[in-house]
LUMFI-133422 format. One line per 3 residues: number of its first residue (from 1); their letters; for each residue x, y negated, z of N, C-alpha, C. Coordinates in Angstrom, 2 decimals. Layout:
<nodes>
NUM> A> X:Y:Z:X:Y:Z:X:Y:Z; ...;
</nodes>
This chain:
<nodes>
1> XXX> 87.00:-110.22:112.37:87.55:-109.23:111.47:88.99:-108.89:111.89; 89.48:-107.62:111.89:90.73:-107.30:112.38:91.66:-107.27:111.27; 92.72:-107.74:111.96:93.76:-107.60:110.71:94.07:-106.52:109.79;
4> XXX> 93.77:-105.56:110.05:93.75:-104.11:109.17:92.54:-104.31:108.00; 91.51:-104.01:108.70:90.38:-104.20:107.83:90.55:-105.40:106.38; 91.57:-107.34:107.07:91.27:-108.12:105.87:92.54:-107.58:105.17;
7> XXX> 93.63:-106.67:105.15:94.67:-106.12:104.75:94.03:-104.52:103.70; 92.89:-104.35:104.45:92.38:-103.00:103.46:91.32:-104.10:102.20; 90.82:-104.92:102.64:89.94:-105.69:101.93:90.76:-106.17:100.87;
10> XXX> 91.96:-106.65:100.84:92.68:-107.40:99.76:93.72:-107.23:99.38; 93.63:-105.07:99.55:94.80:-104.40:98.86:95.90:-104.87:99.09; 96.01:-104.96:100.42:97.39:-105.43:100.93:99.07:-104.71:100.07;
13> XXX> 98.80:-103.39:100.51:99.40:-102.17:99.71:100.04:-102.69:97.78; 99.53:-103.57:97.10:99.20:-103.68:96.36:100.02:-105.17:95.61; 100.33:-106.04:97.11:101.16:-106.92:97.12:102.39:-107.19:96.69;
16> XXX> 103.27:-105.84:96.88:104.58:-106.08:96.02:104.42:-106.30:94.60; 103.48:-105.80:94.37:103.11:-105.88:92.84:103.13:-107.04:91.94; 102.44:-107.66:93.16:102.47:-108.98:92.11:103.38:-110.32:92.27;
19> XXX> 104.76:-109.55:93.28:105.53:-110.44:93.29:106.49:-110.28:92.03; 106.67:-108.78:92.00:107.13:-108.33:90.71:106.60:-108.89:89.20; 105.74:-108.78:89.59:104.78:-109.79:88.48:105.62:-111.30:88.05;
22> XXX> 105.45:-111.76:89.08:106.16:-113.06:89.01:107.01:-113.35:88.41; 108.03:-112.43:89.10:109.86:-112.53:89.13:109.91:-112.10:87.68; 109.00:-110.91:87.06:108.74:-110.89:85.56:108.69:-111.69:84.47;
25> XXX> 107.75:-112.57:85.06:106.81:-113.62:84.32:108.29:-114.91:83.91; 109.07:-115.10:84.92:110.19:-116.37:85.31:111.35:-115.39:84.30; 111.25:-114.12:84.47:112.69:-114.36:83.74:112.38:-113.99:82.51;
28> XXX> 111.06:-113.66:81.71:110.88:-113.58:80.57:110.60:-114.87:79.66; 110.00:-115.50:80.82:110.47:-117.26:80.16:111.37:-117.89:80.37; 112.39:-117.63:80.69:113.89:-117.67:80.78:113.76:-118.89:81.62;
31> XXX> 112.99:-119.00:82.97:113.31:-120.25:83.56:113.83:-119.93:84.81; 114.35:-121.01:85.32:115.52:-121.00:86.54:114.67:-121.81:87.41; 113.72:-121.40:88.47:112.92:-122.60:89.08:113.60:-122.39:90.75;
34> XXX> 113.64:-123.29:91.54:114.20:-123.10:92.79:113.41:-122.86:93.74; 113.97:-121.81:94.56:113.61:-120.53:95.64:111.97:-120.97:96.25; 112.41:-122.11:96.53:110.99:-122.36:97.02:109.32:-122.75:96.09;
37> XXX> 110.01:-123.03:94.69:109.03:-122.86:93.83:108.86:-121.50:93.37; 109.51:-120.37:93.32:109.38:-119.15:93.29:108.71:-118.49:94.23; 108.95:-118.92:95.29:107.99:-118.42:96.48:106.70:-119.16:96.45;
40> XXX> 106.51:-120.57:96.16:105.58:-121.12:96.52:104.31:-119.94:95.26; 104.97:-119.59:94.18:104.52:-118.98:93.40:103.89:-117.87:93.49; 104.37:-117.05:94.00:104.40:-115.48:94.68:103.39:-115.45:95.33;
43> XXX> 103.37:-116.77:96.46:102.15:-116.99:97.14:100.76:-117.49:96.77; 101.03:-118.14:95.91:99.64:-118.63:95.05:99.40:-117.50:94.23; 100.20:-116.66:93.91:99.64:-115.14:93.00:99.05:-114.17:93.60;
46> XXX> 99.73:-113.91:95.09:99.04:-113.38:95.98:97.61:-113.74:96.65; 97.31:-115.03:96.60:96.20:-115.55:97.56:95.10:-115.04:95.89; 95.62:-115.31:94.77:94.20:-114.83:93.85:94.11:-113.49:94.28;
49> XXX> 95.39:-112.96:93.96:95.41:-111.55:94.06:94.07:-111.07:94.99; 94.21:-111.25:96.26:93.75:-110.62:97.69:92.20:-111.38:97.47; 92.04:-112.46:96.59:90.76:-112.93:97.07:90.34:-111.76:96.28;
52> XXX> 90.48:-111.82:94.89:89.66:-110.56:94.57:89.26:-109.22:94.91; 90.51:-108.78:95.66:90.19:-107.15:96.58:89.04:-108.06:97.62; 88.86:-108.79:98.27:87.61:-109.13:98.88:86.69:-109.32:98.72;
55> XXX> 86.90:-110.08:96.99:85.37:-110.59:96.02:84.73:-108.85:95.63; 86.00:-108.06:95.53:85.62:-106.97:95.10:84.72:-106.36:95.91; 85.19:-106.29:97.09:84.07:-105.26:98.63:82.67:-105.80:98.61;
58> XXX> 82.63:-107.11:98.49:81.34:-108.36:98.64:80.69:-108.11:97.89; 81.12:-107.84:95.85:80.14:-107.40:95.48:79.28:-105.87:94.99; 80.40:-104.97:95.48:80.24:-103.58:95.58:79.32:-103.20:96.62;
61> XXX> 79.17:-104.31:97.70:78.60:-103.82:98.77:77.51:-102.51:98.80; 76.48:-103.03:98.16:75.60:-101.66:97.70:75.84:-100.51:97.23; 76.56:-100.53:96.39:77.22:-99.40:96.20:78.33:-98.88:96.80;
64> XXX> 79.06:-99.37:97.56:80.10:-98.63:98.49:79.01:-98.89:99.29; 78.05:-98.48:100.38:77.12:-98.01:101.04:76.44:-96.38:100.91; 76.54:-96.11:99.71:76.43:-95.29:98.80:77.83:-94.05:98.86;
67> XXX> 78.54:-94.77:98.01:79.71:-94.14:97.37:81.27:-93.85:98.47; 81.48:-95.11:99.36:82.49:-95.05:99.83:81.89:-96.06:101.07; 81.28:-95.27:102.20:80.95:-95.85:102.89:81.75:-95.74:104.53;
70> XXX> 82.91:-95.39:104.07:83.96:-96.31:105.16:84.55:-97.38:104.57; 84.47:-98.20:103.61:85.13:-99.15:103.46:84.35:-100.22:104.06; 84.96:-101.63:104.31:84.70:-102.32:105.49:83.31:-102.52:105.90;
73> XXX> 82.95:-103.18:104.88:81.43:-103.70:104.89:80.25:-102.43:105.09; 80.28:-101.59:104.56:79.59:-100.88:104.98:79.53:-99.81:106.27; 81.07:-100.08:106.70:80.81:-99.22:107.90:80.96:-100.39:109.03;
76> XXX> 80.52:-101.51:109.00:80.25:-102.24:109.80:81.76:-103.24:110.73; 82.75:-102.86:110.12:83.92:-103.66:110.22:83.96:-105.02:109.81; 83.34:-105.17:108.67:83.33:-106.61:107.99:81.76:-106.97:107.67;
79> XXX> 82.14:-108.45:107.52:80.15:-108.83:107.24:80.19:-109.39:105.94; 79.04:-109.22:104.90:79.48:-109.33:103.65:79.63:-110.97:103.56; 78.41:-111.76:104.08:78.81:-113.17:104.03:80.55:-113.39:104.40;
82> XXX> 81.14:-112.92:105.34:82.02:-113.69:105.66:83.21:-113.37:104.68; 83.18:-112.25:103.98:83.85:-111.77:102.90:84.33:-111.97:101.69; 82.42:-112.38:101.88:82.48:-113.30:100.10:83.16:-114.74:100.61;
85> XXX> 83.08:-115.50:102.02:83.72:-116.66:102.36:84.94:-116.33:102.01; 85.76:-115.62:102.95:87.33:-115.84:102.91:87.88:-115.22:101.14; 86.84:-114.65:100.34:87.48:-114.35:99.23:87.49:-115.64:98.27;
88> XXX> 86.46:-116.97:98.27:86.08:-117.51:97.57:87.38:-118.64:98.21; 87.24:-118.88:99.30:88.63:-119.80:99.94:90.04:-119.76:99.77; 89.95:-118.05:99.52:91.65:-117.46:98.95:91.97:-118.31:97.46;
91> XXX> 90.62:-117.68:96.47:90.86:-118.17:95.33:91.14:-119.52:95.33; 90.07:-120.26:96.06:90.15:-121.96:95.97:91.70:-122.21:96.49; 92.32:-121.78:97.45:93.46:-121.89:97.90:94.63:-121.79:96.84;
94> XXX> 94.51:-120.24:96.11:95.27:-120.31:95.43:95.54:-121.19:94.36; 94.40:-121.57:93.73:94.55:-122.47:92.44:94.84:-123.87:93.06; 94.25:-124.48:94.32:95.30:-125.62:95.02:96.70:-125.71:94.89;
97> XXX> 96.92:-124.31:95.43:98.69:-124.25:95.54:99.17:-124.30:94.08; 98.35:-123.70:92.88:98.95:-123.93:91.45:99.30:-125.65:91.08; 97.90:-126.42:91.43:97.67:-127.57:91.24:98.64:-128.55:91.74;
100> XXX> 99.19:-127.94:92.91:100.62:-129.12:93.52:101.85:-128.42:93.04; 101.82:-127.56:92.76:102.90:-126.69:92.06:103.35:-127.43:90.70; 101.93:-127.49:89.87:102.43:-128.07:88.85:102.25:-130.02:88.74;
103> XXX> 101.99:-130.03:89.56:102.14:-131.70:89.99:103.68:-132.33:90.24; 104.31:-130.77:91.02:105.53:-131.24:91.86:106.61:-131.02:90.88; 106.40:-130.03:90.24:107.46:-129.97:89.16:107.47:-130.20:87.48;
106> XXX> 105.90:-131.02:87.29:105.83:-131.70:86.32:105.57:-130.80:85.25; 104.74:-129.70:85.80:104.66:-128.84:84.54:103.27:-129.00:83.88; 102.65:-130.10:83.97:101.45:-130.35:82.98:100.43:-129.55:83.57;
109> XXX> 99.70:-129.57:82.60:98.17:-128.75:82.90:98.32:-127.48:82.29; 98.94:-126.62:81.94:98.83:-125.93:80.95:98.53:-124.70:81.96; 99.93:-124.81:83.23:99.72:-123.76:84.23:98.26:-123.61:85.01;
112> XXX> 97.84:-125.04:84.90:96.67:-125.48:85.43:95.33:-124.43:85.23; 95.21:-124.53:83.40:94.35:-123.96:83.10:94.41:-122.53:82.71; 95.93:-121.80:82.94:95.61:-120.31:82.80:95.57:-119.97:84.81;
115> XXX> 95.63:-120.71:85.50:95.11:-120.28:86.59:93.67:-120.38:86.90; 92.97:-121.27:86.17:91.40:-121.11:86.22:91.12:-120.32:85.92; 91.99:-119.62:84.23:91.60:-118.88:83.74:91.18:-117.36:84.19;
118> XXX> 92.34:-117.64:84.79:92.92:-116.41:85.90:91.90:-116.14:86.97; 91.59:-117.01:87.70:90.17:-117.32:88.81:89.06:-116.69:88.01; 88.72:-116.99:87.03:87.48:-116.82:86.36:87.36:-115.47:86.23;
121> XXX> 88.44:-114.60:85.57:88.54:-113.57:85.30:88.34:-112.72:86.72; 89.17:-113.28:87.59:88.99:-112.66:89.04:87.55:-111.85:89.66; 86.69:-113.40:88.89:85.25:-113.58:89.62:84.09:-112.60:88.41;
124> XXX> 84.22:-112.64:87.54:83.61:-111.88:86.62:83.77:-110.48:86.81; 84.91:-110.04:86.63:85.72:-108.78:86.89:84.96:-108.20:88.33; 85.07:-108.70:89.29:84.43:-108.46:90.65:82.80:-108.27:90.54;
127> XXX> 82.53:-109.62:89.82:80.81:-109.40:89.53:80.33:-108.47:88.76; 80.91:-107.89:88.07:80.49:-106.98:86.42:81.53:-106.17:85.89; 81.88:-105.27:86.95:82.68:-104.62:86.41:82.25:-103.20:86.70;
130> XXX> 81.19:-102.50:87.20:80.35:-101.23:87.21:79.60:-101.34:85.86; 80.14:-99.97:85.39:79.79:-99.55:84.16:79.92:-100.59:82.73; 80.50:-101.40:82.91:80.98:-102.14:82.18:82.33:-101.72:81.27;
133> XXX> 82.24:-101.52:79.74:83.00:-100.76:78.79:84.15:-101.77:78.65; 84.13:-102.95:78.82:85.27:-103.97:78.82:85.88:-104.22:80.25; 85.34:-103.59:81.16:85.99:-103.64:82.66:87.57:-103.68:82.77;
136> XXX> 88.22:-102.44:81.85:89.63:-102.39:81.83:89.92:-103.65:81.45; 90.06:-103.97:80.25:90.24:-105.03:79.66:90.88:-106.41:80.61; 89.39:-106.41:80.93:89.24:-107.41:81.95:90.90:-108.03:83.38;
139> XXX> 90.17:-106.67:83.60:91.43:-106.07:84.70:92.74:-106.46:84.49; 93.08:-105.80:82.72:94.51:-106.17:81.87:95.02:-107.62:81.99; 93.62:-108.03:81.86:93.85:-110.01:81.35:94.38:-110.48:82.93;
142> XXX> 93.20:-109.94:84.19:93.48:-110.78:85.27:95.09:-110.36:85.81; 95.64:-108.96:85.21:97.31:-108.91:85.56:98.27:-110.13:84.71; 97.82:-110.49:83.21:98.87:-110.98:82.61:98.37:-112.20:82.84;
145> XXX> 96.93:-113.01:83.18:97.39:-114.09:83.83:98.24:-114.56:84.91; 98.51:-113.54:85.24:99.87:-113.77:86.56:100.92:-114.03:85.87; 101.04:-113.66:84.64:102.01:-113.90:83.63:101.90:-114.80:83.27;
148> XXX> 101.62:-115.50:82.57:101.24:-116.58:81.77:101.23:-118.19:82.94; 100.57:-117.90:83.97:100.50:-118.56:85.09:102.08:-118.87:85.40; 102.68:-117.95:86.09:104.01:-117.72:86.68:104.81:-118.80:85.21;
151> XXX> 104.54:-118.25:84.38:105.66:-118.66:83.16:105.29:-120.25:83.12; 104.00:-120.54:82.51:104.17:-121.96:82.43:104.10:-122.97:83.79; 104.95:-122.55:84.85:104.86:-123.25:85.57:106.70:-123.36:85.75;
154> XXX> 107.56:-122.83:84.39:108.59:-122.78:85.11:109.05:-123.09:83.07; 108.12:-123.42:82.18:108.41:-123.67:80.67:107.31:-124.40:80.55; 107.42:-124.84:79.48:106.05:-125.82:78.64:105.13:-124.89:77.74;
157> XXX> 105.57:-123.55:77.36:104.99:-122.86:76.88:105.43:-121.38:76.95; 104.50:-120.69:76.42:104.34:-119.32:76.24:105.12:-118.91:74.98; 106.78:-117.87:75.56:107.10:-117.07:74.13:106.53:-116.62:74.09;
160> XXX> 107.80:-116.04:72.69:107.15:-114.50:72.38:107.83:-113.46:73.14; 108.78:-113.36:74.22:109.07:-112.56:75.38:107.89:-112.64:76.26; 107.19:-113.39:76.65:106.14:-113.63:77.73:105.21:-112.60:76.94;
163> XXX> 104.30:-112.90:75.82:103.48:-112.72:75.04:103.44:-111.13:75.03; 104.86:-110.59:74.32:105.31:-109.24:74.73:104.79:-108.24:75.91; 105.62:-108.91:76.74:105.31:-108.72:78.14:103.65:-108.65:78.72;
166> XXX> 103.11:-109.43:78.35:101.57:-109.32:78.37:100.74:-108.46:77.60; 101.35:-108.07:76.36:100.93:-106.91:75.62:100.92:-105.35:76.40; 102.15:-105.51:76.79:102.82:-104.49:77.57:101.79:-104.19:78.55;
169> XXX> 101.97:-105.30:79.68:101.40:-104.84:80.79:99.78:-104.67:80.92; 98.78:-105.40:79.62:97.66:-105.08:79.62:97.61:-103.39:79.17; 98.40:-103.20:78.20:98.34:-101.65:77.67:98.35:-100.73:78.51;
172> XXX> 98.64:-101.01:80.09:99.42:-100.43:80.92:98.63:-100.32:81.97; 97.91:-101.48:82.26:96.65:-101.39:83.31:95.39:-101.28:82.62; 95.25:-100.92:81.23:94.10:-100.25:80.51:94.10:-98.94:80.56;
175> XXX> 95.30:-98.18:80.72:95.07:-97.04:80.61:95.26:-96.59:81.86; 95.66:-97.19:83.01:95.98:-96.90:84.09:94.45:-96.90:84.67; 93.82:-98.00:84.24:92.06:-97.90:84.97:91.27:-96.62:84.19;
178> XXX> 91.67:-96.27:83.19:90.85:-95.42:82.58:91.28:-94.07:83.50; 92.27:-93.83:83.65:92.99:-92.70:84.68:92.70:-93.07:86.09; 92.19:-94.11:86.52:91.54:-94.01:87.71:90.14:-93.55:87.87;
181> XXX> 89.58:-93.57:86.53:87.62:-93.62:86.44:87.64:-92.11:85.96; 88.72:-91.54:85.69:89.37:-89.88:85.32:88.44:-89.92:84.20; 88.99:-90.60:83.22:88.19:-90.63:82.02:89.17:-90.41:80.74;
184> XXX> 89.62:-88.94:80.90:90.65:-88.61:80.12:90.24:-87.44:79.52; 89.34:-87.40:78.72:88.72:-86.79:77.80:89.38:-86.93:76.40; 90.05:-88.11:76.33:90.26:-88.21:75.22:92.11:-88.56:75.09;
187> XXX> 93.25:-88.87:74.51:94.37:-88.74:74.51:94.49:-90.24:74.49; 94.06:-91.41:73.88:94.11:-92.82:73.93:94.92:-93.14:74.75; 93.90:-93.14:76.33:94.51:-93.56:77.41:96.09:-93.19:77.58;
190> XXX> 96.12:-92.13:77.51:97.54:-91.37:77.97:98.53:-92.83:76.80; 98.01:-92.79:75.67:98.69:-93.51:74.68:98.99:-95.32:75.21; 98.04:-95.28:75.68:98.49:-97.07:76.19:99.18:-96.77:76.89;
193> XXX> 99.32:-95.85:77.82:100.22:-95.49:79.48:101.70:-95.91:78.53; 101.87:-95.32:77.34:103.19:-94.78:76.67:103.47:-96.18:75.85; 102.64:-97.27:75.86:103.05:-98.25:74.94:104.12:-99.09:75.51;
196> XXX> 104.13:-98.79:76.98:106.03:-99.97:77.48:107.37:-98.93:77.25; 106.88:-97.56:77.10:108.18:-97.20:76.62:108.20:-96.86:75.53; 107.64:-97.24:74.32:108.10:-97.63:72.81:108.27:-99.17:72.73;
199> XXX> 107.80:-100.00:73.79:108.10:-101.36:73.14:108.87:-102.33:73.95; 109.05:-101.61:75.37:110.60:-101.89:76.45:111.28:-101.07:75.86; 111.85:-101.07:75.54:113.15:-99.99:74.84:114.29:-100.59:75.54;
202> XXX> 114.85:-99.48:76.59:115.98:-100.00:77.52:117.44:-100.70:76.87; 117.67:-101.55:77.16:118.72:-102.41:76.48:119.97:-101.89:78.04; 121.13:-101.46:77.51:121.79:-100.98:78.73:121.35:-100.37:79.63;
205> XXX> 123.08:-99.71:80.24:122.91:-98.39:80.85:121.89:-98.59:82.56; 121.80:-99.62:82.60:120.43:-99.89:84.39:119.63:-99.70:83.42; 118.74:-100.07:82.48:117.93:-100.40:81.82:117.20:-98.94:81.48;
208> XXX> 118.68:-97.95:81.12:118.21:-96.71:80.39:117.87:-96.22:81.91; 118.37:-96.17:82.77:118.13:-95.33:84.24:116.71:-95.70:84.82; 116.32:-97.27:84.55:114.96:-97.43:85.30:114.15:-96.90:84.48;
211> XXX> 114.66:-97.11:83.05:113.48:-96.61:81.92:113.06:-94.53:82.21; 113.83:-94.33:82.49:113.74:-92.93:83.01:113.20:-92.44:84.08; 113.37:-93.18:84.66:112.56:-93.50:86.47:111.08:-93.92:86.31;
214> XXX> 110.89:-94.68:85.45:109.32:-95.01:84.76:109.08:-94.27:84.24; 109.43:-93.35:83.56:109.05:-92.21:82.70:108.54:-91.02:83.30; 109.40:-90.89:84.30:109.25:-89.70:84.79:108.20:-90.08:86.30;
217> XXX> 108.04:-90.86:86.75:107.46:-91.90:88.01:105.66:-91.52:87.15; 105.52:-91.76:86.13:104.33:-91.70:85.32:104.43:-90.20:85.09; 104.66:-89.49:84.58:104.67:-87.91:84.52:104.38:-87.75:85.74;
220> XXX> 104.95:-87.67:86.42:104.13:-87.22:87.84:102.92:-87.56:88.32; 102.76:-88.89:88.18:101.62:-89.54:88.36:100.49:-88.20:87.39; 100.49:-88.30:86.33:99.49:-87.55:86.09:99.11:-86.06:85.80;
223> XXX> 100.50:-85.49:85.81:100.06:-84.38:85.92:100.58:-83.50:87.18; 101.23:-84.24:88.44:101.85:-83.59:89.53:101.13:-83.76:90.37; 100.71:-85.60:90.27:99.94:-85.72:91.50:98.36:-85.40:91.47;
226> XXX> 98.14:-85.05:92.60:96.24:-84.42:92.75:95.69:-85.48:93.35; 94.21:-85.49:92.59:93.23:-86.40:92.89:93.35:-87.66:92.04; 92.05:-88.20:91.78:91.84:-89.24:90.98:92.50:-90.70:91.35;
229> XXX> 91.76:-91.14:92.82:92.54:-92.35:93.50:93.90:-92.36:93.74; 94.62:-90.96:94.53:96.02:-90.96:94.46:96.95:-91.12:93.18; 96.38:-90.84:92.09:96.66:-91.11:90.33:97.08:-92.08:90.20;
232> XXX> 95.48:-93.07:90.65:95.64:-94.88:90.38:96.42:-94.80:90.92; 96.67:-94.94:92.42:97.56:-95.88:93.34:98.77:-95.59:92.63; 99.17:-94.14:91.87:101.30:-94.38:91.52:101.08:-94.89:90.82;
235> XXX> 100.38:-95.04:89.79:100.48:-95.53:88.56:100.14:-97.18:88.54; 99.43:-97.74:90.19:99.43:-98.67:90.51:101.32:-99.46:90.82; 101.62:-98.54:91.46:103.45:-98.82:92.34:104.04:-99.17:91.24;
238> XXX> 103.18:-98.12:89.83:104.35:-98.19:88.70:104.98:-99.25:88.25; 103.95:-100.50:88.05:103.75:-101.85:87.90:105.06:-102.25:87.98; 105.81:-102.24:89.37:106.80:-102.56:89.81:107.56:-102.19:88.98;
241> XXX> 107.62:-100.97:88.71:108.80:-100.09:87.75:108.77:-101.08:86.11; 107.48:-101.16:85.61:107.21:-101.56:84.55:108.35:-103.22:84.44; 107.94:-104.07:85.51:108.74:-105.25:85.84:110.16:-105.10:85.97;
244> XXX> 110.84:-104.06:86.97:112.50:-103.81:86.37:112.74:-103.64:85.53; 112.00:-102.51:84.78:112.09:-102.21:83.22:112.54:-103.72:82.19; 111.59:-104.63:82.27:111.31:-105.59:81.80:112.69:-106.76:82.16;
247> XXX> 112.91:-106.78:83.14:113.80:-107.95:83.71:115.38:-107.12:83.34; 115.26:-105.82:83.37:116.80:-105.37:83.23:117.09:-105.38:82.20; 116.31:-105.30:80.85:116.01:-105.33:79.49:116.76:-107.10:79.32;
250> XXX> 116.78:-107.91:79.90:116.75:-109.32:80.24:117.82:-110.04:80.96; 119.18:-108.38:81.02:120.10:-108.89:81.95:120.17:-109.08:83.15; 118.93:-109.18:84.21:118.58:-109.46:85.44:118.54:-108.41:86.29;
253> XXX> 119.75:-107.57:86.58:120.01:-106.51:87.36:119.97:-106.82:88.76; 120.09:-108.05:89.18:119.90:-108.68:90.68:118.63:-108.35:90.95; 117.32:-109.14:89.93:116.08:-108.66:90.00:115.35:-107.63:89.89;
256> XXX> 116.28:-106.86:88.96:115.28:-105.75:88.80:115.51:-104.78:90.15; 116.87:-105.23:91.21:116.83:-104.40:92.02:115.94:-105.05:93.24; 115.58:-106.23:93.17:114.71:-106.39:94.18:112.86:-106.05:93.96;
259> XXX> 112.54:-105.86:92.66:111.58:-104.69:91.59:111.63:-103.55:92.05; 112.88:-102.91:92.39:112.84:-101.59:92.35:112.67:-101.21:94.34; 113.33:-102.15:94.85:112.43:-102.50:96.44:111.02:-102.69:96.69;
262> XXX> 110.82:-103.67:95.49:109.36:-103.60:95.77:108.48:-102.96:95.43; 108.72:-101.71:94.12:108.13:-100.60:93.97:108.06:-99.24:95.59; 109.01:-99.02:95.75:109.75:-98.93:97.35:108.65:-98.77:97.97;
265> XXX> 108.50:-100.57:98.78:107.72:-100.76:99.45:106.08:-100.73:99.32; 105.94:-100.90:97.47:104.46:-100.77:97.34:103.91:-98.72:97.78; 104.95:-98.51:97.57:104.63:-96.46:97.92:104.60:-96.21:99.01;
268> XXX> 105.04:-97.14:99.93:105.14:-97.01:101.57:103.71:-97.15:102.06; 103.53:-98.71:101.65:101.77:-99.72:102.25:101.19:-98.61:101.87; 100.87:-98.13:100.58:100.08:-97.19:100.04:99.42:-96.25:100.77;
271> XXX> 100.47:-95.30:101.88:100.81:-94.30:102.72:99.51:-95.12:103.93; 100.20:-95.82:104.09:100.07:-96.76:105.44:98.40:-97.25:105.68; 98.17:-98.16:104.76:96.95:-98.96:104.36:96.00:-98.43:103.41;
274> XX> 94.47:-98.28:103.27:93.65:-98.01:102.24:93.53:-98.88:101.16; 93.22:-98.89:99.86:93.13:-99.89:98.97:91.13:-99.84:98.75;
</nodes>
């Protein structure tokens, strides 16, 4: 398999995202964990991350044969056995790296079991998520377990800043999947899109500028930009935006500018790489 192809397989493009995620997750639980447990983090969020863009191709196969038949497996780049291998090894990998993570810094089981949780969701989501009316949902949960994950591995528990934050960002990738399936018949969706800017409410003047930059970053997204997939993907980058939003709200103007890089760079891969 060529390096492009396992980079289109596991939404490479897609990666800044969930470092932002992270750096989210740590400063909404107000913890201070050191560089290399932050990274070690990033990386265990990433390895679920990517297994699932792989679990995803493996079990679409039939139908991207069908529907989208340059993506790997069906145009003969990738083999589905070996797909479903390296996706099922990512996951196992990642929840390893949770497991010494929270061994090494004594954070109990708690991180333990919202990273299963997290896995599980991964694997369901991948298996049963065509035509499935709770699919978004789904989707929502497997983002804020990155939350919840990230946090109790750096606290003993879940605020109510974390909790927030997870409200937020499910509202956010519910309506963002519904605007990818162009299922905007109805005004709802548009309404979850709008639930982080009634309930991030920018605290200071960075805060008010990113909040405006998200605002308007999403306006475009849906009514500037053309085509359904190009939709998802900004409203995918947005993510990032959503996380400065969140961390600058939080005082963390260091972070939210390395958020606002990695929004940046998620619009670049985008360009670059297929999802």
């Amino acid at each position: 398999m060529k390096l492009r192809t396992a980079l289109e397989l596991g939404r490479a493009s897609s990666l800044p995202t969930v470092i932002t995620n992270v750096i989210a997750a740590i400063v909404l639980a107000g913890g201070r964990p050191g560089v290399i447990t932050a990274l070690l983090t990033c990386v265990a969020m990433m390895l679920l991350y990517v297994s699932g863009g792989f679990l995803n191709d493996a079990f679409d196969r039939d139908l991207d044969r069908i529907d989208q038949p340059r993506r790997p497996i069906p145009s003969g780049a990738a083999r589905a056995g070996t797909v479903f291998d390296a996706g099922f090894a990512m996951l196992g990998a990642g929840l390893l790296l949770v497991i010494g993570l929270a061994l090494a810094t004594g954070a109990g089981w708690k991180p333990i079991v919202s990273a299963v949780a997290l896995a599980s969701l991964i694997v369901f989501y991948n298996a049963d998520h065509k035509d499935n009316p709770l699919a978004p949902l789904v989707m929502g949960l497997c983002r804020a377990g990155i939350y919840t994950t990230a946090a109790l591995l750096v606290r003993p528990d879940i605020c109510l800043e974390v909790l927030v934050g997870c409200v937020v960002l499910i509202a956010y990738l519910v309506g963002q999947s519904y605007v990818a399936r162009g299922e905007l018949s109805s005004l709802w969706p548009l309404g979850l899109l709008g639930v982080p800017f009634v309930i991030a409410w920018p605290q200071g003047s960075a805060a008010f500028v990113i909040y405006a930059a998200f605002l308007l970053w999403i306006l475009r997204a849906l009514f500037v930009t053309r085509g359904r997939l190009t939709k998802a993907a900004s409203l995918v980058a947005g993510i990032s935006l959503l996380d400065a939003l969140l961390v600058s709200n939080l005082g963390r103007a260091d972070l939210a500018i390395i958020a606002l890089v990695a929004f940046a760079a998620t619009t670049v891969l985008q360009r670059v790489l297929r999802s």
